[in-house]
NUSE-654674 format. One record per residue (C-alpha): residue number from 1; residue in three letters; x, y, z. Coordinates in Angstrom, 3 decimals, padded with zeros to 6 digits, always signed. Layout:
N
+-----+------+----------+----------+----------+
: seq : type :        x :        y :        z :
+-----+------+----------+----------+----------+
: NUM :  ALA :        X :        Y :        Z :
...
+-----+------+----------+----------+----------+
This chain:
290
+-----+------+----------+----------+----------+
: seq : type :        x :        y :        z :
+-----+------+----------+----------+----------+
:   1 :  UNK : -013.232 : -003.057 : -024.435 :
:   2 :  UNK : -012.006 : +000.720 : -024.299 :
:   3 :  UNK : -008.600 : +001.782 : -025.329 :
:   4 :  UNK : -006.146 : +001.355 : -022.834 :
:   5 :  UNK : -004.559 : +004.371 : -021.589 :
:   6 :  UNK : -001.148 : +005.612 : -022.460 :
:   7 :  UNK : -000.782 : +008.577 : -020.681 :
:   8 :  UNK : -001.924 : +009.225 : -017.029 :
:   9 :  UNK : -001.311 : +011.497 : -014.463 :
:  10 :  UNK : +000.009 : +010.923 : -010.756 :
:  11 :  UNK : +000.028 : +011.956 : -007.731 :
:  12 :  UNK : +002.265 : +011.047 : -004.619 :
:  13 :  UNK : +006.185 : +010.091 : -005.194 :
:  14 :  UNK : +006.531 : +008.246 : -001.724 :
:  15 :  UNK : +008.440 : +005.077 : -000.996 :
:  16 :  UNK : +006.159 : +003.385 : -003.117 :
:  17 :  UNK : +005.393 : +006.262 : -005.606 :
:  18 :  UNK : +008.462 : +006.036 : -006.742 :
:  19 :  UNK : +009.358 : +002.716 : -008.246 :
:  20 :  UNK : +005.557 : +002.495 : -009.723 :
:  21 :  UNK : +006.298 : +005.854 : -011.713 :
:  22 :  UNK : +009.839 : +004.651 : -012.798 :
:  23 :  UNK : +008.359 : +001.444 : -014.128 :
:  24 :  UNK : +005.337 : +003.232 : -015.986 :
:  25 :  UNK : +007.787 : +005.723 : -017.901 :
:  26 :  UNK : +010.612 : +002.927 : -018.540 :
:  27 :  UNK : +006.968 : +001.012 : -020.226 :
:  28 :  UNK : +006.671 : +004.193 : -022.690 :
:  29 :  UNK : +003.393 : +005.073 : -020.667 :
:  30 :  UNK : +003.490 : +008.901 : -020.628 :
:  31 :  UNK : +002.996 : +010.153 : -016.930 :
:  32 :  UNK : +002.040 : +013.902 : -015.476 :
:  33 :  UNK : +003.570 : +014.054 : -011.690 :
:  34 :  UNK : +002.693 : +016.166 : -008.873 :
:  35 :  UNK : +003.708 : +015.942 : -005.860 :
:  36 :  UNK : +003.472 : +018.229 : -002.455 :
:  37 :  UNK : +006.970 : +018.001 : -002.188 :
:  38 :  UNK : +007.878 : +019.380 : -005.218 :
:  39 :  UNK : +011.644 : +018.696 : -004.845 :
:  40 :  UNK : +010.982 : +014.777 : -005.424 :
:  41 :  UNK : +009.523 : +015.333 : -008.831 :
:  42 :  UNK : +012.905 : +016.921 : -010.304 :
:  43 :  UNK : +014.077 : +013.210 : -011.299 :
:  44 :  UNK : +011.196 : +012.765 : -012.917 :
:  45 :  UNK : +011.618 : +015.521 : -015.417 :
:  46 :  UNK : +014.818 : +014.479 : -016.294 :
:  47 :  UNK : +013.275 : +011.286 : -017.071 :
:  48 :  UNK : +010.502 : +012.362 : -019.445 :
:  49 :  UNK : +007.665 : +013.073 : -017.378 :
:  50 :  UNK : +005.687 : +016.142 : -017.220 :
:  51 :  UNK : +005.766 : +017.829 : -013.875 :
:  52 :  UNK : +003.098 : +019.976 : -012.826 :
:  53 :  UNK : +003.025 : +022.771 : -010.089 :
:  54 :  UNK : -000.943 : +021.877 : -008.787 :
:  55 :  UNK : -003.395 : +018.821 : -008.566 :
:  56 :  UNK : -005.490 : +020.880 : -009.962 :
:  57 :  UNK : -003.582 : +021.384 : -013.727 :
:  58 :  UNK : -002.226 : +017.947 : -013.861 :
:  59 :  UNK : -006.035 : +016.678 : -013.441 :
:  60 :  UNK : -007.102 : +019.373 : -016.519 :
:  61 :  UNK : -004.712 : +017.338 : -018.906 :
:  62 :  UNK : -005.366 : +013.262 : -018.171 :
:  63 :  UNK : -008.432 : +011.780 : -018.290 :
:  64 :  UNK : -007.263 : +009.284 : -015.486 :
:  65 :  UNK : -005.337 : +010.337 : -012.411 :
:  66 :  UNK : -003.973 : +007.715 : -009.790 :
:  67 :  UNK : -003.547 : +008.666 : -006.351 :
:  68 :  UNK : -000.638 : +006.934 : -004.738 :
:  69 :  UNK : -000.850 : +008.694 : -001.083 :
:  70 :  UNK : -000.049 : +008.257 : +002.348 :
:  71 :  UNK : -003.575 : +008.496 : +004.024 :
:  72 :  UNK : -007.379 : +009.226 : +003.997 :
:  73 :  UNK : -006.251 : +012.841 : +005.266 :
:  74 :  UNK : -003.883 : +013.049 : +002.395 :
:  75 :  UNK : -005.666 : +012.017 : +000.010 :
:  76 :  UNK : -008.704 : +014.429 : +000.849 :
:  77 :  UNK : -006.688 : +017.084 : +001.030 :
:  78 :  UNK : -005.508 : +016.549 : -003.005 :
:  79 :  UNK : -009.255 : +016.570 : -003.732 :
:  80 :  UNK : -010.073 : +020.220 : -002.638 :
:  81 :  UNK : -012.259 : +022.941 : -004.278 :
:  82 :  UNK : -009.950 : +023.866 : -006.770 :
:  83 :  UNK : -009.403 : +020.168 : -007.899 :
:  84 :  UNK : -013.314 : +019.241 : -007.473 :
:  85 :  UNK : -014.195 : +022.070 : -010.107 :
:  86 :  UNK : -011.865 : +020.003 : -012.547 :
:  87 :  UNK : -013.409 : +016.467 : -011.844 :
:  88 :  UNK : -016.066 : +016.058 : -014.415 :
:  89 :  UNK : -016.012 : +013.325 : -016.762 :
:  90 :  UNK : -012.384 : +012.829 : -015.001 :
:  91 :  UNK : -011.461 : +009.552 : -013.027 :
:  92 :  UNK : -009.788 : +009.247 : -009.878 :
:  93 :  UNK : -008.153 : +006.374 : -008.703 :
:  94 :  UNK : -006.882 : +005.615 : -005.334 :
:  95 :  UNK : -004.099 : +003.293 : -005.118 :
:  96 :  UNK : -003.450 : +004.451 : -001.761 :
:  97 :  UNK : -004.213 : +001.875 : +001.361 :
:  98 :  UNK : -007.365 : +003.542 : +003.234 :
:  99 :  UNK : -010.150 : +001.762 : +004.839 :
: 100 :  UNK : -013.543 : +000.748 : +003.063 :
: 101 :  UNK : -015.413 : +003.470 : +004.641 :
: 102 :  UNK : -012.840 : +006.117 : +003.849 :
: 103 :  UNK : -012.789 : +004.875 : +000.563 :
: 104 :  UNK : -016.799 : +005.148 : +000.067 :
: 105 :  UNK : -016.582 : +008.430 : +001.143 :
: 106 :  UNK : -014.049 : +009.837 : -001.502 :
: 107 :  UNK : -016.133 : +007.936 : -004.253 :
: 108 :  UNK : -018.910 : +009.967 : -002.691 :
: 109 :  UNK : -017.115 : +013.416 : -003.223 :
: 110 :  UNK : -015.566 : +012.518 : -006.488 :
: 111 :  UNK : -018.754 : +011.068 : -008.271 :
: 112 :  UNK : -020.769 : +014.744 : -006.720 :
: 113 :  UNK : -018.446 : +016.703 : -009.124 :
: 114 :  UNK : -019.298 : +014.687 : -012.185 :
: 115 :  UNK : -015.946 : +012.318 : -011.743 :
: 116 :  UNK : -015.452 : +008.508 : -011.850 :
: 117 :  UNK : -013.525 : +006.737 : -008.834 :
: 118 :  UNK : -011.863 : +003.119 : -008.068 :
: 119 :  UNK : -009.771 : +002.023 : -005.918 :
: 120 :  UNK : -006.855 : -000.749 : -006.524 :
: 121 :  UNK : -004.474 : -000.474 : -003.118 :
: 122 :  UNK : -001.054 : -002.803 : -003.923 :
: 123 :  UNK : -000.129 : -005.778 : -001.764 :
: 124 :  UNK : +003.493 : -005.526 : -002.214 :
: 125 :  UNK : +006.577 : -003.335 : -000.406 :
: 126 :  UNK : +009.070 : -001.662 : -002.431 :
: 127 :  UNK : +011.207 : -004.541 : -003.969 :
: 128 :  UNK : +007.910 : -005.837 : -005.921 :
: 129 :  UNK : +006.893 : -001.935 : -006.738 :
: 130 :  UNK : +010.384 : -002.083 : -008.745 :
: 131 :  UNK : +009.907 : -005.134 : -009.942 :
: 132 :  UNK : +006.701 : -004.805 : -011.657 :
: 133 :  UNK : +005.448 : -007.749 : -009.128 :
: 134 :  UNK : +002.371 : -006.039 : -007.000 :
: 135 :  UNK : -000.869 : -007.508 : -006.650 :
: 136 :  UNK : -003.504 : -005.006 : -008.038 :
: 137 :  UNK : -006.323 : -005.410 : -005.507 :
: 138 :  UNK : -009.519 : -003.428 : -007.553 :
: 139 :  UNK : -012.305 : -002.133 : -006.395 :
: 140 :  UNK : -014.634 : -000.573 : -008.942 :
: 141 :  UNK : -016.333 : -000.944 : -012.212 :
: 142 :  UNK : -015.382 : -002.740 : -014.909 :
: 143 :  UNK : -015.598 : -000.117 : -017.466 :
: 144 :  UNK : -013.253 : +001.545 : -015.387 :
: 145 :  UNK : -010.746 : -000.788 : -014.996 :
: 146 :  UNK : -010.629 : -001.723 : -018.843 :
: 147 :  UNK : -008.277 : +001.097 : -019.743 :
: 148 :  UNK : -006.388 : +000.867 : -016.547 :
: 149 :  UNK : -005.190 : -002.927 : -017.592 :
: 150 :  UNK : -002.112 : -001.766 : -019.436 :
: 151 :  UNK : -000.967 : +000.486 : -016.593 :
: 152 :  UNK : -001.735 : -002.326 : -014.017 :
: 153 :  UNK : -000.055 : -005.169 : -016.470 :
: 154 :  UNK : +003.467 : -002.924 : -015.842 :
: 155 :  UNK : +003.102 : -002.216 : -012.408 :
: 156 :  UNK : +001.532 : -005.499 : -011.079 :
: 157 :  UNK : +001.899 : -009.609 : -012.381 :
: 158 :  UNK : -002.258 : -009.587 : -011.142 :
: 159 :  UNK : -005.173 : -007.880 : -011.084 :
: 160 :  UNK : -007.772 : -009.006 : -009.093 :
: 161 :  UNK : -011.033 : -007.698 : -009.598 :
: 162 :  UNK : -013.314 : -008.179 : -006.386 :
: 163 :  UNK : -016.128 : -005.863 : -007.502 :
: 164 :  UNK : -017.770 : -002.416 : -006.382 :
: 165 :  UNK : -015.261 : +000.149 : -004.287 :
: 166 :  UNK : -014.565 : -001.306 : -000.828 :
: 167 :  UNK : -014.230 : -004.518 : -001.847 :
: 168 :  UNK : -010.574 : -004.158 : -002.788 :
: 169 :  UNK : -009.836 : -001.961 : -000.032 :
: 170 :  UNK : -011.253 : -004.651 : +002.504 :
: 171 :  UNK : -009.185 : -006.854 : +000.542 :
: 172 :  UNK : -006.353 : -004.789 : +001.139 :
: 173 :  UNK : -006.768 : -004.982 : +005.276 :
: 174 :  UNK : -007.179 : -008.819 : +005.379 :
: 175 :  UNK : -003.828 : -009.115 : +003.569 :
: 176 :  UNK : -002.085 : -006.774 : +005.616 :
: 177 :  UNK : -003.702 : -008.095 : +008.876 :
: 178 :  UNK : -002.212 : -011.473 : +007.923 :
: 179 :  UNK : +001.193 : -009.551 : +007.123 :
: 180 :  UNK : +000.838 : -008.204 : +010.787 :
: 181 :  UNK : -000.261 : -011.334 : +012.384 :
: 182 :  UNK : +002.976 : -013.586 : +010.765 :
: 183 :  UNK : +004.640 : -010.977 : +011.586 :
: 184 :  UNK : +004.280 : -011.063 : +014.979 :
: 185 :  UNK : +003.918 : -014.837 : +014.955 :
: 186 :  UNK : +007.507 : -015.070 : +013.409 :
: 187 :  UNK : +008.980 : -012.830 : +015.815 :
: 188 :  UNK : +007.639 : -014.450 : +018.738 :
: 189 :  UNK : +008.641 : -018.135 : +017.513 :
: 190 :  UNK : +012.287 : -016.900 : +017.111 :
: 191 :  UNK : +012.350 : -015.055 : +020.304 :
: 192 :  UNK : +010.879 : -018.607 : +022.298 :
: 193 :  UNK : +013.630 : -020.659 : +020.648 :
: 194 :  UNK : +016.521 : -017.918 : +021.941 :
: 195 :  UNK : +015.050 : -018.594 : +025.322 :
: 196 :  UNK : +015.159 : -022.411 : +024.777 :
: 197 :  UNK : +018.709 : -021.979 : +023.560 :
: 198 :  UNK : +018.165 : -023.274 : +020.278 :
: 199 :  UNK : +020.548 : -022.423 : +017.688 :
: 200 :  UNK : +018.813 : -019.497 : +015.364 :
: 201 :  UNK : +020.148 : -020.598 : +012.005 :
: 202 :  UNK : +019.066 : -024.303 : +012.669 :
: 203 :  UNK : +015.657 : -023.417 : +013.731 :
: 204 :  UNK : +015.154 : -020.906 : +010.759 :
: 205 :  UNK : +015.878 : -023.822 : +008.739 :
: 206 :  UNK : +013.455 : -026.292 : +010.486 :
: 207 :  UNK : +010.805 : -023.562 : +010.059 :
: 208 :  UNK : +011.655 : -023.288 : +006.126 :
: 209 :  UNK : +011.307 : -026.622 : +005.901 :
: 210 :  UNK : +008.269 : -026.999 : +007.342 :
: 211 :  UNK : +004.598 : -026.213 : +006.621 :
: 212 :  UNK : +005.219 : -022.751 : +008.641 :
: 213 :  UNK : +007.204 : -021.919 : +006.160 :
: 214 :  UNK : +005.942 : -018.840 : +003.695 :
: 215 :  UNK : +007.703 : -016.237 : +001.099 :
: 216 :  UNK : +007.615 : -013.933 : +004.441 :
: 217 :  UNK : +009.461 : -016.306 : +006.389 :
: 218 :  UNK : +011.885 : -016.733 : +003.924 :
: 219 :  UNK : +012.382 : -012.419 : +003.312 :
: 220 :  UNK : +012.445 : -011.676 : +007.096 :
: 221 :  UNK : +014.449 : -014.854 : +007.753 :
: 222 :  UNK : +017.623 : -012.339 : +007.573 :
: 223 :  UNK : +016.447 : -009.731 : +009.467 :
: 224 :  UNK : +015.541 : -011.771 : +012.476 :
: 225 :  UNK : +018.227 : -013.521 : +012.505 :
: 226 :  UNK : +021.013 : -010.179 : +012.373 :
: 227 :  UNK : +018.582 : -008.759 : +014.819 :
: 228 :  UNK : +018.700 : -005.605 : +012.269 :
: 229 :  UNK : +015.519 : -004.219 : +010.637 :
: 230 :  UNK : +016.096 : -002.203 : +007.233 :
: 231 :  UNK : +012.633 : -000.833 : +006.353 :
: 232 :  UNK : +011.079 : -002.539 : +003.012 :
: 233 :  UNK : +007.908 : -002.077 : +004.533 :
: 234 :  UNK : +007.892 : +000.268 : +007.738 :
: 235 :  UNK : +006.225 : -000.515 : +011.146 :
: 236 :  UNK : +004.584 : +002.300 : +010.994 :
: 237 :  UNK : +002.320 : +001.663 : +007.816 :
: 238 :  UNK : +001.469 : -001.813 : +008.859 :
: 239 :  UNK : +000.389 : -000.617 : +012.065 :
: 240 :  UNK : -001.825 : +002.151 : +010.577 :
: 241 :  UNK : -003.206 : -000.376 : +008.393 :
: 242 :  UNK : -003.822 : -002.777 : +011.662 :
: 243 :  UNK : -005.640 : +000.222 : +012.955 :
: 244 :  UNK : -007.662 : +000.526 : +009.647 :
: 245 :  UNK : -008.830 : -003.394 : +010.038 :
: 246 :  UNK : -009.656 : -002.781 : +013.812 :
: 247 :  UNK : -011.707 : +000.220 : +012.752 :
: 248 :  UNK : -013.585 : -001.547 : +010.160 :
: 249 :  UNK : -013.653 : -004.843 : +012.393 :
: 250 :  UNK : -015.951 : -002.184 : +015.226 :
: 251 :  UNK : -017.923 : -000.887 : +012.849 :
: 252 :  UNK : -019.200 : -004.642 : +012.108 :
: 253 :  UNK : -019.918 : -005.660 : +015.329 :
: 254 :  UNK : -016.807 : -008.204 : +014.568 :
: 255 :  UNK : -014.066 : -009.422 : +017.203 :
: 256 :  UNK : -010.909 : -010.994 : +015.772 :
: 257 :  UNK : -008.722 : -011.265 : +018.159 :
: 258 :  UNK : -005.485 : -012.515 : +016.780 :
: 259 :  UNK : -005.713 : -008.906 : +014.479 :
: 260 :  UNK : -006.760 : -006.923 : +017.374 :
: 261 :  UNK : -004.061 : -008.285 : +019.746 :
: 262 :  UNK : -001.712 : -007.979 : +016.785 :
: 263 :  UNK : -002.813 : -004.214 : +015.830 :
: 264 :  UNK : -002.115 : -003.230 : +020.190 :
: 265 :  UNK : +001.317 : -004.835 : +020.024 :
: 266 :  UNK : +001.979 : -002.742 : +016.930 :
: 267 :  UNK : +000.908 : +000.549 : +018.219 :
: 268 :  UNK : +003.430 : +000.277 : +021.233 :
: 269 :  UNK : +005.557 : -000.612 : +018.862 :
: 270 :  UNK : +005.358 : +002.720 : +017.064 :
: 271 :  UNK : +004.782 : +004.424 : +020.472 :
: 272 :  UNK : +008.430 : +002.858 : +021.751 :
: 273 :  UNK : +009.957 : +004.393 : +018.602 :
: 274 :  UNK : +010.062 : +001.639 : +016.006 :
: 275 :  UNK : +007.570 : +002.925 : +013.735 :
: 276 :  UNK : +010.722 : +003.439 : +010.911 :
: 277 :  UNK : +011.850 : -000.417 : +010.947 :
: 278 :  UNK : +010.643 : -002.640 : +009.173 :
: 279 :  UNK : +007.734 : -004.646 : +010.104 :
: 280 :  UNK : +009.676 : -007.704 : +010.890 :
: 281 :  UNK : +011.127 : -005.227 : +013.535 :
: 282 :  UNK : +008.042 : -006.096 : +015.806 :
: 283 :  UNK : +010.554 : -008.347 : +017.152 :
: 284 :  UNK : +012.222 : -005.801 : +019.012 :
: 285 :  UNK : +009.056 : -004.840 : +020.774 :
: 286 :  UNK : +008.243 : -008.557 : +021.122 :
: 287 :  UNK : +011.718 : -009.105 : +023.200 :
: 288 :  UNK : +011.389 : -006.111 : +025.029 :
: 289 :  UNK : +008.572 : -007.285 : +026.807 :
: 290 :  UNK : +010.053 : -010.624 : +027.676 :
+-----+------+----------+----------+----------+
């Protein structure tokens, strides 16, 4: 097995950026930041990591650099010129939540300038990012992953391994699909027992005590409930990544409708000006249309 790395670089200090980086440097695992807002790596310094003013010189001094972005678009526009010249023998690895195909096609660009590239996208909102909780979903080879365990072990309880890139990326859209769908589900079985007049609190507790019950349930239980919609996980991304499944789903020749009828009722969503609630906030959009 090769030696586990200690040290690796990263890009992207987002929502979920954030609590990933201040887990790997509370683990003693040395990390290079950069970030294209520069102002969010100044906590970072003060907490022992090495802040860097380009892509491009953080790349020249780890071996490994993690990409923890907010799109494709994003994420190709870290890997320009100047960064491509500095890819050989280098590996990239996107632990951002892009499509299959997008995916393929920044393997394709890395491994052209001599580079190595995996993905491992996170099922998981912020609270589990802190908590060293994730799922690792991996896409890639093996002799890749092998030093990335260590890193993974602090940031995630599992890494699951479902083979060449794209595969944990399409991984990555069912799971979110099916965060979309209950989503949606959820809010529209609390909105029909309002309209029966059922008590709220009684029927969340019939539903946690059924089989319907999930983890979900239990998390967004609250949220429903106050009718208030504090973003762990905003609209917004779980609509994009709706929109990623659909996009995949056409390219197949594949019609799902519970995710495509999910992914339209998320875009008005975002359209009506939810897209910064949390995803349980679909409920608002589902009782607006009532």
């Amino acid at each position: 097995m090769s030696t586990e790395f200690k040290q690796i670089g990263w890009i992207g200090l987002g929502q979920m950026g954030v609590p990933m980086v201040n887990r790997l440097l509370a683990h003693e695992i040395g990390v290079g930041v950069y970030n294209r807002n520069a102002d969010k790596c100044a906590e970072f310094a003060e907490k022992g990591a090495k802040v860097y003013p380009s892509a491009s010189e953080l790349l020249r001094d780890y071996p490994a650099v993690i990409l923890m972005v907010s799109d494709y678009a994003a994420a190709v526009a870290i890997l320009n010129d100047e960064v491509c010249a500095q890819l050989n023998g280098k590996i990239i690895v996107n632990m951002s939540t892009v499509s299959p195909t997008e995916n393929l096609k920044i393997k394709d660009l890395v491994e052209s300038h001599g580079g190595q590239f995996a993905e491992a996208p996170v099922s998981g909102s912020v609270v589990p990012a802190t908590q060293g909780t994730l799922l690792i979903l991996f896409g890639g080879e093996e002799s890749v992953l092998n030093p990335l365990r260590g890193v993974f072990s602090v940031l995630g309880k599992q890494t699951f391994h479902f083979g060449g890139v794209g595969k944990g990326s399409g991984a990555k859209l069912v799971l979110n699909s099916l965060l979309g769908v209950f989503g949606e589900a959820y809010a529209e079985a609390m909105l029909m027992g309002e309209k029966f007049g059922i008590n709220l609190n009684e029927l969340a507790e019939a539903i946690g005590g059924s089989a319907m019950n999930s983890p979900m349930f239990q998390t967004k239980k609250p949220l429903l409930l106050d009718k208030t919609f504090p973003a762990a996980f905003m609209l917004k991304h779980a609509s994009k990544d709706l929109n990623l499944a659909c996009g995949e789903l056409a390219q197949m020749n594949l019609t799902l409708p519970a995710i495509e009828t999910t992914a339209a009722q998320y875009r008005a969503a975002v359209e009506a000006g939810l897209g910064g609630e949390d995803v349980s906030g679909i409920y608002l959009q589902v009782a607006k249309q009532k």
